[in-house]
C-alpha distance (Angstrom), angle and dihedral (degrees) to the residues before:
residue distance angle dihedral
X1 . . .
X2 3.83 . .
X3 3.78 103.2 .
X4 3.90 103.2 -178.6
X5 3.72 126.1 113.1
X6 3.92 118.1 -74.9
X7 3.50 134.8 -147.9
X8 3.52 120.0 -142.4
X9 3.52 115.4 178.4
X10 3.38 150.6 111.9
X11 4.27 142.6 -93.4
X12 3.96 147.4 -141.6
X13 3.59 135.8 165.6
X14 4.25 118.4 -123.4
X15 3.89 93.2 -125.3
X16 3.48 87.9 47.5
X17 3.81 102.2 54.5
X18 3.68 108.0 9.4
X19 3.99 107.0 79.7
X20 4.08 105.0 170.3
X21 3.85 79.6 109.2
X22 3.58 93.9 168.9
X23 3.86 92.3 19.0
X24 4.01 114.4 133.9
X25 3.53 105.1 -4.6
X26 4.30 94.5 -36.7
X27 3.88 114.3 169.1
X28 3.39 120.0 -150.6
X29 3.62 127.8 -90.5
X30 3.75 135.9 -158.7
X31 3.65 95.4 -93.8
X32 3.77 88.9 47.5
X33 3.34 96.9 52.1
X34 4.02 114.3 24.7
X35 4.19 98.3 38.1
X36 3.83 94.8 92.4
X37 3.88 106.5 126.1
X38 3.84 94.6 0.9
X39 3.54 102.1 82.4
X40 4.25 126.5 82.4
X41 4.06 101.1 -103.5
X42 3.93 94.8 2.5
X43 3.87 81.7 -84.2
X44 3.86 113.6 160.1
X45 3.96 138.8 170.2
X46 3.72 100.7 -98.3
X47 4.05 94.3 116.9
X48 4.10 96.7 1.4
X49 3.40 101.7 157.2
X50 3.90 96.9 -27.4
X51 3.83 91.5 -128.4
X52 3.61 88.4 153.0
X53 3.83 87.2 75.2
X54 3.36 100.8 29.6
X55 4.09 107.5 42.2
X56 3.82 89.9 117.4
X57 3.97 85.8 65.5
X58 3.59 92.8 47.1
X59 3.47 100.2 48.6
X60 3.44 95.1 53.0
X61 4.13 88.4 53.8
X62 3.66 85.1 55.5
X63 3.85 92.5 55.5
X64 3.70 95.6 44.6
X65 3.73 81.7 51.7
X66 3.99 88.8 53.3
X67 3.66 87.3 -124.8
X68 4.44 111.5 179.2
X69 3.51 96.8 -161.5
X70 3.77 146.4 2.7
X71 3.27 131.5 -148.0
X72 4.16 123.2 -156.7
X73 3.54 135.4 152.2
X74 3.78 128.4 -123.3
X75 4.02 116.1 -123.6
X76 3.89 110.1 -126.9
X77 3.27 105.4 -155.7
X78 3.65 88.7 49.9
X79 3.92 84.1 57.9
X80 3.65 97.5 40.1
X81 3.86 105.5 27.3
X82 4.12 90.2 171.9
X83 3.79 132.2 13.5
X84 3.64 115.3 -73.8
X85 4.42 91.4 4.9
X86 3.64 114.1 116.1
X87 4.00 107.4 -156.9
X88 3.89 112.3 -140.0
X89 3.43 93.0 -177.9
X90 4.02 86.7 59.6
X91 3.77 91.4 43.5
X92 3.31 96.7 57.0
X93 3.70 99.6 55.5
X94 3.83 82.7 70.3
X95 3.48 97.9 44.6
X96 4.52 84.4 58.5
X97 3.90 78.0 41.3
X98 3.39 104.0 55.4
X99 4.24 94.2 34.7
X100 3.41 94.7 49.7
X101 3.92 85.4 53.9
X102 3.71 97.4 53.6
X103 4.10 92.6 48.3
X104 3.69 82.2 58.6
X105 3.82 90.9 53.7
X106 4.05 90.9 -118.5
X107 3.57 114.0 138.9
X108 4.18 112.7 -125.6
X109 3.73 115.4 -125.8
X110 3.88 116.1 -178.7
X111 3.89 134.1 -151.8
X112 3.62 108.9 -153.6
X113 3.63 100.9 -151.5
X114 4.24 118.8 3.5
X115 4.09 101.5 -176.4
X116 4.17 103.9 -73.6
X117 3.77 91.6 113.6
X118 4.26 111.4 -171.6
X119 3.62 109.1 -100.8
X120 3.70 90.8 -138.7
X121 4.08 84.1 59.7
X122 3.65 85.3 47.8
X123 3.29 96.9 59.7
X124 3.84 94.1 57.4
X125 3.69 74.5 59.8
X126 3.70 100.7 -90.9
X127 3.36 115.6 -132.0
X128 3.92 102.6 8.5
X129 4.08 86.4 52.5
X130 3.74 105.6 99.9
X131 3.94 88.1 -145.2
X132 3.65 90.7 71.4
X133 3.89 97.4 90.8
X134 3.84 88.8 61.0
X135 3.38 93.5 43.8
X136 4.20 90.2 55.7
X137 3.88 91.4 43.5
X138 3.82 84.3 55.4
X139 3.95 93.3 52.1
X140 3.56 93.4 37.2
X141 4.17 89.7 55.2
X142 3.82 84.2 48.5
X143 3.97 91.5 57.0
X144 3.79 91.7 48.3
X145 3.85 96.5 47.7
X146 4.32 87.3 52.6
X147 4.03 99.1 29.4
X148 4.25 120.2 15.0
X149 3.77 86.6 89.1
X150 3.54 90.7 66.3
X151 4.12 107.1 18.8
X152 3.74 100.9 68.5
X153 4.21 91.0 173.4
X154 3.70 123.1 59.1
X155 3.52 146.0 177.0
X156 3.86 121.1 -155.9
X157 4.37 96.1 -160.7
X158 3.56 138.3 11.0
X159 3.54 114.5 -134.1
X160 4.05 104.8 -30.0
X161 3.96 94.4 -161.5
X162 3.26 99.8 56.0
X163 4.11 105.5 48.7
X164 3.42 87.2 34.8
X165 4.10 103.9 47.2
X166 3.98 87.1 30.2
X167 3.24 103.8 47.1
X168 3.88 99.4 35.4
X169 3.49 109.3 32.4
X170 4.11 109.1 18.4
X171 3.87 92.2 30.6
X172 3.83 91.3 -150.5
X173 4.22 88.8 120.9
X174 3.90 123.2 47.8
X175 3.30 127.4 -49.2
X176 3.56 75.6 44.0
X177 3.68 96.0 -148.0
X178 3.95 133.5 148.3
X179 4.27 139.4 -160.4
X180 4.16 87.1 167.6
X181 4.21 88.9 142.6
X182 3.57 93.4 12.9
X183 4.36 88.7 94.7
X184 4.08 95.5 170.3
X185 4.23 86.8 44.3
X186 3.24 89.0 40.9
X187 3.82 94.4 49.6
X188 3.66 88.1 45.3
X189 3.35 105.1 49.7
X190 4.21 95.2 36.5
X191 4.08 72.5 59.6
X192 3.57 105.1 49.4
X193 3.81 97.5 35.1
X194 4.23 87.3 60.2
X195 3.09 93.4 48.6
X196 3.89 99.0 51.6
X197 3.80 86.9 38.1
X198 4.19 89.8 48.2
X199 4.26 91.1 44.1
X200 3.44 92.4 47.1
X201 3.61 96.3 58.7
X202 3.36 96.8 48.9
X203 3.61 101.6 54.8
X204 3.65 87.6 41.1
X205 4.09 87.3 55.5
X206 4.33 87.0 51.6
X207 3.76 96.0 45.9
X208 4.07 87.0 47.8
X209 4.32 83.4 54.4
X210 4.24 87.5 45.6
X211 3.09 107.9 51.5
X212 3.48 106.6 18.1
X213 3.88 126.6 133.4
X214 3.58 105.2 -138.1
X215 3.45 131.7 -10.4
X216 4.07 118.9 -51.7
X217 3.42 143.7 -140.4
X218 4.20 101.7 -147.3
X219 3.33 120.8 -178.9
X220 3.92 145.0 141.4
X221 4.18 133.0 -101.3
X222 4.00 105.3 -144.8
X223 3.68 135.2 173.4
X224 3.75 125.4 -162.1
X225 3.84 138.5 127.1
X226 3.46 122.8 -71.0
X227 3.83 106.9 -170.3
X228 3.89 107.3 -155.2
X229 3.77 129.8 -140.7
X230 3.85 110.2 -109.5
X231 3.61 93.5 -149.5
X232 4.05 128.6 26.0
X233 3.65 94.1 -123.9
X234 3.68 109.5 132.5
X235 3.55 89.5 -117.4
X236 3.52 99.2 53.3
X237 3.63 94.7 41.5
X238 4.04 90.5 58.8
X239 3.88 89.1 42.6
X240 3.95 83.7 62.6
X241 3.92 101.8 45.7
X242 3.81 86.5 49.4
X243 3.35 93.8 52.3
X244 3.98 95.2 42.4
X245 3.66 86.8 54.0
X246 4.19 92.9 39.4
X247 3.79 125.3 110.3
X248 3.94 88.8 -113.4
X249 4.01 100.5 118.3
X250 3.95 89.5 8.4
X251 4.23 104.5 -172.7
X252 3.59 76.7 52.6
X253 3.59 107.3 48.8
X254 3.84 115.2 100.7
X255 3.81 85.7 -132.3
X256 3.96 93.9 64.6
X257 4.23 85.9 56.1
X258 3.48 109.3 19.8
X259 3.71 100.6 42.4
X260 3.64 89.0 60.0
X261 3.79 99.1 48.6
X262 3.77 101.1 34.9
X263 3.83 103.6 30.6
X264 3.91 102.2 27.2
X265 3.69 99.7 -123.9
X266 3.93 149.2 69.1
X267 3.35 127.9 -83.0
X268 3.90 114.1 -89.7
X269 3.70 89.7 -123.7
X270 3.77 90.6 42.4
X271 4.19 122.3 90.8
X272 3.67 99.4 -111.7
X273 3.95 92.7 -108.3
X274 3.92 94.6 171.4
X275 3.39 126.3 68.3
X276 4.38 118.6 -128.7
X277 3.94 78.4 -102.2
X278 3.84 96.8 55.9
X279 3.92 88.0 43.7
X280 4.14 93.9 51.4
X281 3.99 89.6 59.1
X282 4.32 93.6 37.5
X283 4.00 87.8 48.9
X284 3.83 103.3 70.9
X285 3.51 125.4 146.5
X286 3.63 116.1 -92.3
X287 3.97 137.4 -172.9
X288 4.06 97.2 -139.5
X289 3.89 150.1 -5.8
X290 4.22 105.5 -115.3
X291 3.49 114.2 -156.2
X292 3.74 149.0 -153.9
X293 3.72 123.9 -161.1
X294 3.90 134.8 150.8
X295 4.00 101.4 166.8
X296 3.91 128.9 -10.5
X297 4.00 119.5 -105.3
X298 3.29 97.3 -103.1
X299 3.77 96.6 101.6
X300 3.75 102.2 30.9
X301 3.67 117.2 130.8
X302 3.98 102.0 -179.7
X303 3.37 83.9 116.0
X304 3.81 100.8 47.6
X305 3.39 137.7 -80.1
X306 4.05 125.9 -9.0
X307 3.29 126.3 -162.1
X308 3.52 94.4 -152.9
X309 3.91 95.2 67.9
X310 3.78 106.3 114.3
X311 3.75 107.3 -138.4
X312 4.17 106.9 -104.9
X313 4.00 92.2 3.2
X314 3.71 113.3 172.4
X315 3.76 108.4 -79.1
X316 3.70 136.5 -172.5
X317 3.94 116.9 -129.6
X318 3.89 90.1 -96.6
X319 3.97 86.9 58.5
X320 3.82 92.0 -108.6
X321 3.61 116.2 142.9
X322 3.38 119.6 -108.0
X323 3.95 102.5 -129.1
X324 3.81 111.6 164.0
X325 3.98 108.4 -171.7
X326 4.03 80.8 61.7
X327 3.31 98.2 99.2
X328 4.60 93.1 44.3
X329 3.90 80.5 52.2
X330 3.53 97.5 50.7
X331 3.70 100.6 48.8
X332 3.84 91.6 43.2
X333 3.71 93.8 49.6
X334 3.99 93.4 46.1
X335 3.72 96.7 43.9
X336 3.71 87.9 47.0
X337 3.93 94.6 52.9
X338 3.97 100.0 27.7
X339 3.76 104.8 36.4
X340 4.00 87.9 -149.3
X341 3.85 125.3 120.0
X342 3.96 109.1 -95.1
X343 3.86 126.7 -138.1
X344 3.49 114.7 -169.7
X345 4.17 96.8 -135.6
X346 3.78 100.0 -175.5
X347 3.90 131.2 18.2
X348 3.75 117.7 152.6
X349 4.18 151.6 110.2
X350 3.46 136.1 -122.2
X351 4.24 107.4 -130.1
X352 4.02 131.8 -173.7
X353 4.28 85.0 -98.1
X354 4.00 115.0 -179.2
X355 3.69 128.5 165.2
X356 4.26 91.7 -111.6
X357 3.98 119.7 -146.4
X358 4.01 91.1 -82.6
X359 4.11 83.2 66.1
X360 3.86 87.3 -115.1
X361 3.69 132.4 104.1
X362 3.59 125.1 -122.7
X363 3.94 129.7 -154.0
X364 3.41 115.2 162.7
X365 3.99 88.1 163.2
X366 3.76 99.5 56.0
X367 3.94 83.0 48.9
X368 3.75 90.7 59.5
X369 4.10 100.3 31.8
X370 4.29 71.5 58.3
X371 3.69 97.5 50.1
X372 3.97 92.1 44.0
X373 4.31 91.9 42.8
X374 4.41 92.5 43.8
X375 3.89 93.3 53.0
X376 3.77 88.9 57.3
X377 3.89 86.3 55.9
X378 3.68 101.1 36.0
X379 3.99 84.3 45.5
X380 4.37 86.3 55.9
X381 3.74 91.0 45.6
X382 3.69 88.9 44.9
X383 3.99 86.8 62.8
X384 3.68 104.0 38.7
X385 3.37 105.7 -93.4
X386 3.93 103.2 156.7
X387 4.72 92.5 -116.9
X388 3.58 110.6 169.6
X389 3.62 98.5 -175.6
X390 3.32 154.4 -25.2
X391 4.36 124.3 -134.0
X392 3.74 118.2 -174.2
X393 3.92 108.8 -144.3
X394 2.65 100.7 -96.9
X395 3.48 150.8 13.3
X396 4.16 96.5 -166.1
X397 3.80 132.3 32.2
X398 3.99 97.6 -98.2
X399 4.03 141.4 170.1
X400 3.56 110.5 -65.7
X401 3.89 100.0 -152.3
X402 3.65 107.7 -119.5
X403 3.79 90.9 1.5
X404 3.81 88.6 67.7
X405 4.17 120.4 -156.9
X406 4.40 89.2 -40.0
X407 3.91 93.6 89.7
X408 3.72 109.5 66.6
X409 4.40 113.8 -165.0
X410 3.18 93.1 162.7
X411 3.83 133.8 117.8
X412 3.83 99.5 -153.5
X413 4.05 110.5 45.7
X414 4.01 122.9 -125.2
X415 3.75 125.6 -150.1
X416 3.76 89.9 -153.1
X417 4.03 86.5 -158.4
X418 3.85 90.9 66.6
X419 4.11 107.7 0.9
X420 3.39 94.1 -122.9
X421 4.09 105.8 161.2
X422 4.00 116.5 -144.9
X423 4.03 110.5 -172.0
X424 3.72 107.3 -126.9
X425 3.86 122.7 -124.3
X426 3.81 86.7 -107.0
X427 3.83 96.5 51.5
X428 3.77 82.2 65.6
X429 3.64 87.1 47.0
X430 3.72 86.7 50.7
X431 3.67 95.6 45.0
X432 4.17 88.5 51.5
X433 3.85 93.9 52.5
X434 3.86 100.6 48.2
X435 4.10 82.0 55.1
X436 3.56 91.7 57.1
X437 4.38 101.9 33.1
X438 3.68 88.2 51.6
C-alpha cells in the first residue's frame, strides 16, 4: 500500500475563471483578443467567473470542501502586459492568491503557462517564432523571483497538444489558425510548434532549479490518449501500452511530449526533429509526470468512425465517453514507461447542472462518473504505484474555451449573471470522500 502523502484537491485555468481582463494593468491575451466569432454564443472570458475579485470566497469553498491542494494557472499577459514590463499590480493578485491558500491549509500548485498567450508575443508569431523559449524562461524567472518561496509545486505547460495542434493546425482554439490540407505547412509548423513548445519547457524547468526559493516539485500537465486493454490478459495488456505509446494520433501520443522531456530523445517512430542540443535543454530532471485524462482513446472518433463505439454508451455532455479504469491505466502505463511519480492534474465531466426549485443542485451522474474514475486511483495506490494526487477539473463552473459558459465541470455552480456559487450535491460527495481516503 502506497503510504505517502496525497493531494486531493481540485483545478481551474486563469482565463477560464479570472475575468478582470483589463483589470490592474492586464494586457491582452489571445483569447481576449482573437475569440470573436469562434466561441458557442459569442461568449468569452472577460468576467468568467470573476475569481479575480472574489478568490477569498472561493477559497474558503475549497476548505469547507477539505480540499489538500489546488491547482490554478497564472495569466501571462496579466503578468507581462508588454514586452520587457513586469505588472505588480498583476503579481500581486497571486501573491493574495497563493496566501490566502496556505491560511486555508491548501497546498499551491502552479501552471506556468495554461493557453492565454500575450498578444504582443503573438505577434512575433507566438508559438512558431523561435524566440518564444526565451521569452518563457524570462516569465518563468519573473514567477520565481515573486512566488517560488511560497509555491513549492509547479507545472511548466498545460496540455501541449491541444494549444499547440488546436490552435495551429485545426484553428478551433485561439490564434484560431489552420494548415488542415496544407501537408508541407502543416508538417512544418506541427514541427516548429513542438519544438518551441518542448524548448520552452525545459528552460522553464532550469530557471525554476536557479532561482528558486526553496526546494521544488517541477513537473509537466499532458494530455494524450491512453488506449486501454479490454481484457487483463498479458497479451492484451501489452497490445494497449504499445498502442498508447504508438504513432497512431501522433501530437497526441505521450511519446511525441513525454519522451522528450522525461527520456531525452524522440520517439522511435518519430523523425528526429531536434537536434542532441535541443534534447540536452528539453531533458531536465523532473519530480513527476501530471496528467489530464477524461476517457481513454479507445472510443474516439475525431478521426472517423470506430468500431469500438458501443451504440448509446454513457457519455458526458461534451460527448466524451465515460471510461472509468482510464485513470488505473494511465498511471500504470506512465509509471511503467517514465519511472516518475504521477499526479493526476485534471479528471472531470461537464453535466446538464441547474440550481433546481429546492435552490440546490443535483448531480447524481458526476457522483457516479466520480465513484467509477476514484476506484481506478484508489485501486493504483492500493498497489504501489507512487500517485501524488488527484484534482477534479474543476472546482467552479468556468469558460470552456470554444465551448463557451454551456458546459459546466465544475463542483460549485455559477450564475454567470450575478456569480452567485451553489455547491453541487457531488461537491458534498467530494468533500465526504477526501475525509475518509485521507
Amino acid at each position: 500500500m502506497n503510504q505517502q502523502p496525497f493531494f486531493w484537491g481540485a483545478a481551474s485555468a486563469a482565463y477560464q475563471v479570472e475575468g478582470a481582463y483589463r483589470d490592474d494593468g492586464k494586457g491582452l491575451g489571445i483569447w481576449d483578443a482573437l475569440s470573436e466569432g469562434h466561441v458557442v454564443h459569442g461568449d468569452n472570458g472577460n468576467v468568467a467567473c470573476d475569481h479575480y475579485h472574489r478568490y477569498k470566497e472561493d477559497v474558503a469553498i475549497m476548505k469547507e470542501l477539505g480540499l489538500k491542494a489546488y491547482r490554478f494557472s497564472i495569466s501571462w499577459p496579466r503578468v507581462m502586459p508588454e514586452e520587457g514590463k513586469i505588472n505588480e499590480a498583476g503579481l500581486e493578485f497571486y501573491k493574495n492568491l497563493v496566501a490566502e491558500l496556505k491560511a486555508a491549509e491548501i497546498e499551491p500548485m502552479c501552471t506556468i503557462y495554461h493557453w492565454n498567450l500575450p498578444m504582443w508575443l503573438h505577434e512575433k508569431g507566438g508559438w512558431r517564432w523561435d524566440g518564444i523559449s526565451d521569452a518563457f524562461a524570462e516569465y518563468t524567472k519573473v514567477l520565481a523571483d515573486a512566488l517560488s518561496g511560497d509555491i513549492r509545486y509547479w507545472m511548466t505547460i498545460n496540455e501541449p497538444a491541444c494549444f499547440g495542434a488546436l490552435g495551429y493546425l485545426v484553428g478551433v482554439h485561439a490564434p484560431f489558425e489552420s494548415c488542415m490540407g496544407e501537408p508541407e505547412k502543416l508538417k512544418e509548423t506541427e514541427e516548429t510548434v513542438s519544438r518551441n513548445i518542448l524548448l520552452a519547457h525545459g528552460k522553464a524547468v532550469q530557471t525554476l532549479r536557479k532561482y528558486g526559493k526553496q526546494p521544488l516539485k517541477i513537473g509537466v500537465a499532458l494530455n494524450a490518449n491512453l488506449i486501454e486493454p479490454f481484457t487483463e490478459e498479458p497479451d492484451e495488456i501489452e497490445r494497449a501500452r504499445a498502442a498508447t505509446f504508438s504513432d497512431a494520433d501522433q501530437l497526441f501520443s505521450y511519446s511525441w511530449w513525454a519522451d522528450p522531456m522525461f527520456l531525452g530523445k524522440v520517439p522511435e517512430w518519430r523523425n528526429q526533429y531536434l537536434s542532441d542540443e535541443e534534447l540536452a535543454i528539453i531533458h531536465q530532471p523532473l519530480d513527476f509526470l501530471g496528467f489530464n485524462s477524461y476517457s481513454d482513446g479507445n472510443y474516439d472518433e475525431h478521426m472517423g468512425p470506430n468500431p469500438n463505439v458501443i451504440p448509446g454508451m454513457p457519455r458526458t455532455a461534451m460527448g466524451w465517453p465515460i471510461t472509468p479504469n482510464v485513470l488505473y491505466w494511465s498511471v500504470r502505463f506512465l509509471y511503467d514507461r517514465y519511472q516518475v511519480p504521477i499526479l493526476v492534474t485534471e479528471n472531470g465531466m461537464a453535466n446538464l447542472d441547474f440550481v433546481m426549485s429546492d435552490g440546490k443542485v443535483h448531480d447524481p451522474q458526476r457522483i457516479e462518473f466520480l465513484k467509477g474514475y476514484l476506484a481506478g486511483v484508489e485501486r493504483a495506490r492500493e498497489e504501489g504505484y507512487p500517485l501524488l494526487g488527484y484534482l477534479y477539473w474543476s472546482i467552479l463552473d468556468n469558460f470552456e474555451w470554444a465551448e463557451g459558459y454551456d458546459k459546466r465541470f465544475g463542483l460549485v455552480h455559477v450564475d454567470y449573471p450575478t456569480g452567485t456559487r451553489t455547491l453541487k450535491d457531488s461537491a458534498y460527495w467530494y468533500k465526504e470522500y477526501i475525509a475518509n481516503h485521507e
